[in-house]
C-alpha positions as CSV (number, residue, x, y, z in Angstrom):
1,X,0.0,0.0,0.0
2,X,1.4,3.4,-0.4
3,X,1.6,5.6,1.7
4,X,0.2,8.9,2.2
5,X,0.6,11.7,4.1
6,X,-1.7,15.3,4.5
7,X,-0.6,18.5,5.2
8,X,-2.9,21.0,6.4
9,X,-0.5,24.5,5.6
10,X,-0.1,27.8,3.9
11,X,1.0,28.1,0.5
12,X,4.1,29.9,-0.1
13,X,4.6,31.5,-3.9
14,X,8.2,30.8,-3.8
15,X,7.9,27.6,-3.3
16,X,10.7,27.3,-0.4
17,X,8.3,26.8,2.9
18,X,4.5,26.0,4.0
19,X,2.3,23.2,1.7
20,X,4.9,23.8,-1.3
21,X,7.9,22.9,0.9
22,X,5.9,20.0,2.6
23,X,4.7,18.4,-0.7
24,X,8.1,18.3,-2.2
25,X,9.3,16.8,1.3
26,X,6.9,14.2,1.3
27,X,7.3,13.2,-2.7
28,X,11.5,12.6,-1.8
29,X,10.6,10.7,1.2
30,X,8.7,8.8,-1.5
31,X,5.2,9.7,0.2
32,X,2.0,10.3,-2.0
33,X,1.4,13.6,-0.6
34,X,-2.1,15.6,-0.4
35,X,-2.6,19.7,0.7
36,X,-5.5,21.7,2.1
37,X,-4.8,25.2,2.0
38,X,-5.3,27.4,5.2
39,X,-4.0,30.6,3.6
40,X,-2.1,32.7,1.1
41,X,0.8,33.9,1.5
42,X,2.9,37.0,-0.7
43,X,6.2,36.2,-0.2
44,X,9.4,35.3,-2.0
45,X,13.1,35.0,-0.4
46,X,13.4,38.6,1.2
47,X,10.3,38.9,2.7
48,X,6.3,38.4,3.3
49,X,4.7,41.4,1.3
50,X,1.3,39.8,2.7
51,X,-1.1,37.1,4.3
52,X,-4.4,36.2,3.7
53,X,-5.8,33.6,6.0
54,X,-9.2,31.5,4.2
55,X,-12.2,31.1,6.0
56,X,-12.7,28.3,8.3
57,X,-15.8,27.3,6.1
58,X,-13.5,27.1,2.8
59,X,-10.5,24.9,4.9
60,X,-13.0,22.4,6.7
61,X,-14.5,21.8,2.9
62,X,-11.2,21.1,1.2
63,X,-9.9,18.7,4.2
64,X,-13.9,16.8,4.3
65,X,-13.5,15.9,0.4
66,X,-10.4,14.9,0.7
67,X,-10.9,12.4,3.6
68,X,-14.1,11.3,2.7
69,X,-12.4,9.9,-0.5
70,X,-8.4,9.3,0.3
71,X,-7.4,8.8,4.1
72,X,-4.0,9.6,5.3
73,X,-1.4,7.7,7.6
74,X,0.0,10.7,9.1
75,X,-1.4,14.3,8.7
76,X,0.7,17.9,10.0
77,X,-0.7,21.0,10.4
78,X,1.3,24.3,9.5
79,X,0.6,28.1,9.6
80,X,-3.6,28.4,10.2
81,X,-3.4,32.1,10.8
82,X,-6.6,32.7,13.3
83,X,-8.3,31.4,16.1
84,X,-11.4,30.2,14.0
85,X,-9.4,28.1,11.2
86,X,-7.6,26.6,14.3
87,X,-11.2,25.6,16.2
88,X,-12.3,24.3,13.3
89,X,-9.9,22.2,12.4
90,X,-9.5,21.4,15.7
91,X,-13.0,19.9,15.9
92,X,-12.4,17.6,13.0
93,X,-8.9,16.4,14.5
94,X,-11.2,15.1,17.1
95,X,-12.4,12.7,14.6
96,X,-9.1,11.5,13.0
97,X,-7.4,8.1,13.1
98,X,-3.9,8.7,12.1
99,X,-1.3,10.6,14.1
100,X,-1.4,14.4,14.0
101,X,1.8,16.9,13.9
102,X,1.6,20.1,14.6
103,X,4.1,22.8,13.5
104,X,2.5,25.8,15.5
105,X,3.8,28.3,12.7
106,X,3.5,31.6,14.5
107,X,6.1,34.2,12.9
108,X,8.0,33.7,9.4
109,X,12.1,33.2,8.6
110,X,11.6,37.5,8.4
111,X,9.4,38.1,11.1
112,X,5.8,38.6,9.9
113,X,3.2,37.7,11.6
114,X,1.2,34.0,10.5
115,X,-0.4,33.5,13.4
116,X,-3.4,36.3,15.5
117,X,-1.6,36.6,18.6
118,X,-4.8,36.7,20.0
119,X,-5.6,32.9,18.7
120,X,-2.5,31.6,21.0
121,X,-4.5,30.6,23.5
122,X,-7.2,28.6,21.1
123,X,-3.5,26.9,19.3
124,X,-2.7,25.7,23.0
125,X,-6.1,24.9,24.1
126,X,-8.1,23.6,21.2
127,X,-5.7,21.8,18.5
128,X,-2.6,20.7,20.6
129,X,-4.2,18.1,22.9
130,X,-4.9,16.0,19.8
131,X,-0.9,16.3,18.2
132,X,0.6,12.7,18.5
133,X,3.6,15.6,18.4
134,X,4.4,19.6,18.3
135,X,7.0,20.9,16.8
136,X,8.2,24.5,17.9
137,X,10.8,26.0,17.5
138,X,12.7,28.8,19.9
139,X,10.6,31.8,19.6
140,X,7.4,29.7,19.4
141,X,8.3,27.7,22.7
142,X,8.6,30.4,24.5
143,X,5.1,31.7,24.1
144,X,3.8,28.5,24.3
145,X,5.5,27.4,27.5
146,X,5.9,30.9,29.1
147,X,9.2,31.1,29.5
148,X,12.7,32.8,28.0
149,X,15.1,30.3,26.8
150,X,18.3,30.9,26.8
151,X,19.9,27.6,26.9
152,X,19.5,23.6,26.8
153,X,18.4,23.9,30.4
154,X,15.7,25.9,29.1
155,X,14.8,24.2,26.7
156,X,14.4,21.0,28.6
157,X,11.8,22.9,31.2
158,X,10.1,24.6,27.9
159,X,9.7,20.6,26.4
160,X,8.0,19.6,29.9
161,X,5.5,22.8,30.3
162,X,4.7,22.3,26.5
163,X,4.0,18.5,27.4
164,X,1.3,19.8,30.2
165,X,-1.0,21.0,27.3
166,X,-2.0,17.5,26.3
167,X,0.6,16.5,22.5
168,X,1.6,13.3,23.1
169,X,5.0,14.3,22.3
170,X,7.1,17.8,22.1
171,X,10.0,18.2,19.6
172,X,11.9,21.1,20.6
173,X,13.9,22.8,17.7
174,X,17.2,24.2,19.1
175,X,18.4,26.1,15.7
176,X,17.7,29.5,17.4
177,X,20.5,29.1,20.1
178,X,24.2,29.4,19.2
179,X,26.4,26.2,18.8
180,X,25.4,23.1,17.2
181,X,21.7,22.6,17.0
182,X,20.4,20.6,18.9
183,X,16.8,19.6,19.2
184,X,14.7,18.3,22.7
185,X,12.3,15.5,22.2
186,X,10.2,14.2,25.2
187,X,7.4,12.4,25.3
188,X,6.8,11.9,29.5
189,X,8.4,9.2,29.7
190,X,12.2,9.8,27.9
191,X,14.1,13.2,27.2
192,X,16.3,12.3,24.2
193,X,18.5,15.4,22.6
194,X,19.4,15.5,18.7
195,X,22.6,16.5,17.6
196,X,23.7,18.4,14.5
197,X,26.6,20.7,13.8
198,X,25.4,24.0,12.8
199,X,26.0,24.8,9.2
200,X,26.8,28.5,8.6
201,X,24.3,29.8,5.7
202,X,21.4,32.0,5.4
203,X,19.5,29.8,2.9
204,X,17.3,28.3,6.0
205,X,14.0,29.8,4.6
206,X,11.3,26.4,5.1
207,X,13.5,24.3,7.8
208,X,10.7,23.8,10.0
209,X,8.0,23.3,7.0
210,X,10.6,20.8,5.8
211,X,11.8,19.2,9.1
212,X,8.3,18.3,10.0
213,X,7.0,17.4,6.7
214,X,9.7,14.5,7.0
215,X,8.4,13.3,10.0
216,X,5.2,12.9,9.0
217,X,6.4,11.4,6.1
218,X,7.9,8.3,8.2
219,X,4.9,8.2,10.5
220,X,3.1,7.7,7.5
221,X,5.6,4.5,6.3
222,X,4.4,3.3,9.9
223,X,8.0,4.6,11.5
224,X,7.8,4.9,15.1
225,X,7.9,8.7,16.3
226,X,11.6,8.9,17.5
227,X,12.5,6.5,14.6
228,X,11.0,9.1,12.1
229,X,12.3,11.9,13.9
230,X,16.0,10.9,14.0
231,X,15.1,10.3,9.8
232,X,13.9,13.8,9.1
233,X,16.6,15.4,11.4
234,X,19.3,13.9,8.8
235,X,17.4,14.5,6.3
236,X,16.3,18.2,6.7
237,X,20.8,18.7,7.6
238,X,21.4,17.5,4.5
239,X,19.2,19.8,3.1
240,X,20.1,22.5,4.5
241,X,24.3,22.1,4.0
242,X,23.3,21.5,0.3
243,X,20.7,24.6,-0.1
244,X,20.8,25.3,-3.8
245,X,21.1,29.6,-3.0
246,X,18.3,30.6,-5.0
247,X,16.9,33.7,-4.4
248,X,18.4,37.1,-3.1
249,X,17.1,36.5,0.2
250,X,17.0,33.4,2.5
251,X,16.6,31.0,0.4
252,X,15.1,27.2,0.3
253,X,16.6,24.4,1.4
254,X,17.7,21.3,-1.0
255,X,14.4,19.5,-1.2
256,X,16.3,16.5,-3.4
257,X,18.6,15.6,-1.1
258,X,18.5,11.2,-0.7
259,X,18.9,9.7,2.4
């Protein structure tokens, strides 16, 4: 059977991040890949000109035809931009039988805004509790835990308050703190760090699109979760240290990287 993977995401013109990035990701990890589209995006390497979130009404209609006909393995969820996309598609996550990640996309590689702040609370309360894992990075950690971090130590207490709101399993992205990245998973049960050197480039622009687009990718193959998480950490490196540098900006990572 093949297997097949959903992504639930912006679209990015560019092509280098959101349901573009996650697409590619999922056709290299040899994935038939499906996309519901939560917003539009104006955007190319040096910056988002613009965002335009869809209605709730239009989102829950695109994912209900899809799954009435085709159902996924593994689905992910990437920028939703306001509080009522997020309730919504939190109230069909309620229904779903395959695991659910959740990239709580917030702010973009230059800063603009993807996410209300105001629907925070409703991203935490509402969709988390049903992610078999969350994937934040830094800046998103620390307004969903509530706390600065400044170091692994951090880190590790940010993974355990994020664990409190009811995922299944928190993967901590580290690429926001100097040295060599290094990532937190925990899961209640087992804190297991990742390990990467840092690789010195400004084409970056999709990492976290990419990074957990992989993992769902090996959920989907049947992977177990740290299994498919140690996969897609090797495989978004690679990508990264062999980012074609398109683009007069930050630019995409090497979606055709093997391995």
């Amino acid at each position: 059977m093949i297997p097949i993977a959903l992504t639930i995401a912006g679209s990015d013109p560019s092509g280098g991040a959101g349901l573009q990035a996650d697409l590619k990701t999922f056709h290299q990890r040899r994935v038939y890949g499906m996309a519901v589209v939560s917003l539009l995006t104006v955007q190319n390497t040096r910056g988002v000109r613009a965002v335009h979130p869809l209605k709730p009404a239009q989102v829950i209609s695109q994912l209900e035809t899809v799954l009435e006909d085709i159902c996924p393995r593994a689905a992910k969820t990437g920028a939703l931009g306001n509080e009522g996309l997020i309730r919504a598609i939190a109230r069909k996550a309620e229904t779903f039988r395959f695991p659910l990640v959740i990239d709580p996309v917030m702010v973009s590689k230059h800063g603009a805004r993807l996410l209300a702040s105001s629907s925070v609370e409703a991203l935490k309360k509402s969709l988390i509790p049903h992610a078999a894992l969350v994937t934040p990075n830094i800046p998103e950690a620390e307004i969903l835990a509530g706390i600065r971090i400044g170091n692994l130590s951090d880190m590790k207490k940010a993974s355990r308050r994020i664990l409190e709101l009811g995922p299944r399993a928190v993967l901590l992205k580290g690429g926001h703190l100097k040295g060599d990245s290094i990532d937190v998973f925990c899961d209640g049960k087992r804190m297991v760090l990742l390990k990467a050197p840092r690789i010195r480039t400004r084409h970056t622009h999709g990492t976290g699109c990419t990074y957990s687009a992989a993992i769902t990718a090996e959920l989907a193959k049947g992977r177990e979760l740290l299994a498919a998480i140690r996969i897609a950490k090797r495989f978004v490196t690679k990508a990264i240290r062999t980012a074609p540098g398109l683009g007069r900006g930050a630019g995409p990572v090497n979606h055709f990287v093997k391995g």
